[in-house]
Backbone bond lengths (Angstrom), bond angles and torsions (degrees), N, CA, C in turn:
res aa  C-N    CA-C-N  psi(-1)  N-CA   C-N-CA  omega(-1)  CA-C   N-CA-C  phi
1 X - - - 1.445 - - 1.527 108.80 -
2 X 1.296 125.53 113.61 0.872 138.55 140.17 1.887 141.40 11.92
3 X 1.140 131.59 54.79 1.833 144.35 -153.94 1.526 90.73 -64.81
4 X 1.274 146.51 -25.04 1.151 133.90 -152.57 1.566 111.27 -64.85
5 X 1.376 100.63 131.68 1.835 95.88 150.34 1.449 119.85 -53.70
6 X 1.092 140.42 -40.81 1.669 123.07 174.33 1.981 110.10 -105.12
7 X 1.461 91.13 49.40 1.458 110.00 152.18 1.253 110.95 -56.54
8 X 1.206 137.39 159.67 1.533 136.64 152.44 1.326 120.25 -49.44
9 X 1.568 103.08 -54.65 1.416 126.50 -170.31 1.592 113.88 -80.89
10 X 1.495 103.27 4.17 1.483 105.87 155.74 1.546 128.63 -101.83
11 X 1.573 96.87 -23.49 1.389 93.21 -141.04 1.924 97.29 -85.77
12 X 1.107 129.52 23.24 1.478 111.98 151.64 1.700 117.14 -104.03
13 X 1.142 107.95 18.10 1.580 112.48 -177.66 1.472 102.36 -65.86
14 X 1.863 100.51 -65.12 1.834 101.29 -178.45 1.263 117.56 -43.30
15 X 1.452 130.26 -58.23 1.249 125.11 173.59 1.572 135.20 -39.84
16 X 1.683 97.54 -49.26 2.099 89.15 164.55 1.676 106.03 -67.37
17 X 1.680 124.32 -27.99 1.219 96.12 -167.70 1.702 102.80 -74.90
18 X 1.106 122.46 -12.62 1.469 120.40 173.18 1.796 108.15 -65.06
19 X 1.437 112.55 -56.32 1.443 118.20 -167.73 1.673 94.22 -72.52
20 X 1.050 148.37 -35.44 1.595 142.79 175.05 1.487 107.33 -58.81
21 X 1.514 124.29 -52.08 1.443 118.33 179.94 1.894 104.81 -74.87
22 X 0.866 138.07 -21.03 1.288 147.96 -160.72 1.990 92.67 -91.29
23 X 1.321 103.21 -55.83 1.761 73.18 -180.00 1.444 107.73 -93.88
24 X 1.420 122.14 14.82 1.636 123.61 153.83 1.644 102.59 -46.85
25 X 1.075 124.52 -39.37 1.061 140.78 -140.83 1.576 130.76 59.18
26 X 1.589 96.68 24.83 1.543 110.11 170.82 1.400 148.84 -74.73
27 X 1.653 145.87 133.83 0.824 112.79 -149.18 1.878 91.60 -91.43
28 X 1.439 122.91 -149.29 1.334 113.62 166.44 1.526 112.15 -81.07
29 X 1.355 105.20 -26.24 1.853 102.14 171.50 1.143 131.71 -72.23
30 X 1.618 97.47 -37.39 1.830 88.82 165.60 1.783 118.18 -78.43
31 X 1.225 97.90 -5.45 1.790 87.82 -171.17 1.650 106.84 -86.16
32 X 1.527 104.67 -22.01 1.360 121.79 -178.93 2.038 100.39 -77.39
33 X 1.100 108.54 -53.24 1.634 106.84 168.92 1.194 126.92 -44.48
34 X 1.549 119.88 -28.06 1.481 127.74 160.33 1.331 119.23 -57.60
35 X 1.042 93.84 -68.62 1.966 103.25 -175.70 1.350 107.66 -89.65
36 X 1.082 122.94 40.46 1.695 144.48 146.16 1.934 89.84 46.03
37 X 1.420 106.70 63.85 1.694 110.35 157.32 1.292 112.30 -143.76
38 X 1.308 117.88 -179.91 1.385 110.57 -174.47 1.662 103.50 -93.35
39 X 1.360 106.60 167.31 1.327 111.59 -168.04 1.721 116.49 -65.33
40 X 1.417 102.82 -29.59 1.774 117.66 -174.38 1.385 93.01 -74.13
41 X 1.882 142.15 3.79 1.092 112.13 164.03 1.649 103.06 -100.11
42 X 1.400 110.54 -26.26 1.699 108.15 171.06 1.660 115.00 -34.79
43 X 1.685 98.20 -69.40 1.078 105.60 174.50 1.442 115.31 -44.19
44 X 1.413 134.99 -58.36 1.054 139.06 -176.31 1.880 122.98 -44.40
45 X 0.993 85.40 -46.43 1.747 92.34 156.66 1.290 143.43 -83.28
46 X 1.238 112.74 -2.50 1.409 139.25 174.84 1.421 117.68 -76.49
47 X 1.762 108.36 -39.11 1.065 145.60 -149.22 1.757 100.98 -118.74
48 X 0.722 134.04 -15.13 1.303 156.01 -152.37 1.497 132.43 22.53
49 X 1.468 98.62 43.58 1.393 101.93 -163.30 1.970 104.15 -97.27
50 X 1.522 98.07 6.24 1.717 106.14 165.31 1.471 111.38 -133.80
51 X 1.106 130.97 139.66 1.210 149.47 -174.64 1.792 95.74 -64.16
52 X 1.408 126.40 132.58 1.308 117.52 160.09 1.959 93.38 -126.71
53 X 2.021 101.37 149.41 1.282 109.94 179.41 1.493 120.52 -108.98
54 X 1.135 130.71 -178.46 0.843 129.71 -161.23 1.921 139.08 -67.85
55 X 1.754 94.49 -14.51 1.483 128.04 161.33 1.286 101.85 -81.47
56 X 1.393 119.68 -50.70 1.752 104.94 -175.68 1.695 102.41 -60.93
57 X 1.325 113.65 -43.03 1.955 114.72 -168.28 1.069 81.08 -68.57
58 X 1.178 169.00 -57.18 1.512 131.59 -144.16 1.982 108.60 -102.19
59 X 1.585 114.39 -8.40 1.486 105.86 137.10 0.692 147.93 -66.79
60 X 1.674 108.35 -22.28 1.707 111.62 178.90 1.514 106.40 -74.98
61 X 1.722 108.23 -43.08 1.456 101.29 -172.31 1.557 114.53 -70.95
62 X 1.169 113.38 -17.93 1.205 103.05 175.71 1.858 125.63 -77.70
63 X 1.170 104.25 -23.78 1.455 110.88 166.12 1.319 117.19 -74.39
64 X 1.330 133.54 -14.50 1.156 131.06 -163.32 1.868 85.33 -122.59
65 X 1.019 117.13 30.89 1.795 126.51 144.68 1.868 86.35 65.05
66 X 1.376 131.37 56.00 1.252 138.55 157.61 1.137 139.34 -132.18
67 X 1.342 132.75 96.86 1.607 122.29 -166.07 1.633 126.97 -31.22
68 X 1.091 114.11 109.89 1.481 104.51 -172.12 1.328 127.75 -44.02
69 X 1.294 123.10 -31.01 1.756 136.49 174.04 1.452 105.84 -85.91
70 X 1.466 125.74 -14.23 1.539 111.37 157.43 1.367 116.74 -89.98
71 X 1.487 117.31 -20.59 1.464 126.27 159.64 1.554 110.49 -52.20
72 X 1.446 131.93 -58.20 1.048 136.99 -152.85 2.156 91.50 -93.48
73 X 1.106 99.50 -20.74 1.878 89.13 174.71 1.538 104.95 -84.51
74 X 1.482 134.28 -27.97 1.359 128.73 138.86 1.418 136.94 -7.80
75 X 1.853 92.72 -66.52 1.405 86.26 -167.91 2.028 101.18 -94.06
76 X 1.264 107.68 -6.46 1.353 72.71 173.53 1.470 112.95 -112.18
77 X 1.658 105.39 36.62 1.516 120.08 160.72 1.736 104.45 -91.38
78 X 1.532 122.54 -23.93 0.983 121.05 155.21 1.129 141.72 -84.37
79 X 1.829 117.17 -8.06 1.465 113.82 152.11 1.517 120.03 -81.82
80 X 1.320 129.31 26.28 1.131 130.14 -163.02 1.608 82.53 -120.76
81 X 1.059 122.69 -32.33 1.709 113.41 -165.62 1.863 93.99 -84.41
């Protein structure tokens, strides 16, 4: 199986973590001030040029006010499309 960031089976992850902080109404600095990193890794995962796992996805969704298991039934309602 495949590790790459522009896997198939990755590549709609960055995008909900973009659309989850976005109707937080967060910018990348404050979402990065939550989960105590710097903002160039927000961005960086958004963008997908860093791998994020499965403890970080359910911090991000949770700062950005989203149940992590409806976060994660999201995205693989979006690998299904």
């Amino acid at each position: 199986m495949a590790k790459s960031l522009q896997a198939s089976r990755y590549r709609r992850l960055p995008s909900l973590l973009r659309d989850m902080r976005e109707k937080a109404n967060l910018t990348q600095r404050a979402l990065a001030k939550k989960l105590r990193m710097s903002h160039t890794m927000v961005h960086s995962s958004e963008t997908a040029e860093r791998r994020v796992d499965v403890a970080e996805f359910a911090d991000w969704a949770t700062a950005c006010g989203v149940d992590p298991v409806d976060a994660l039934a999201e995205l693989l309602e979006r690998r299904r499309s």
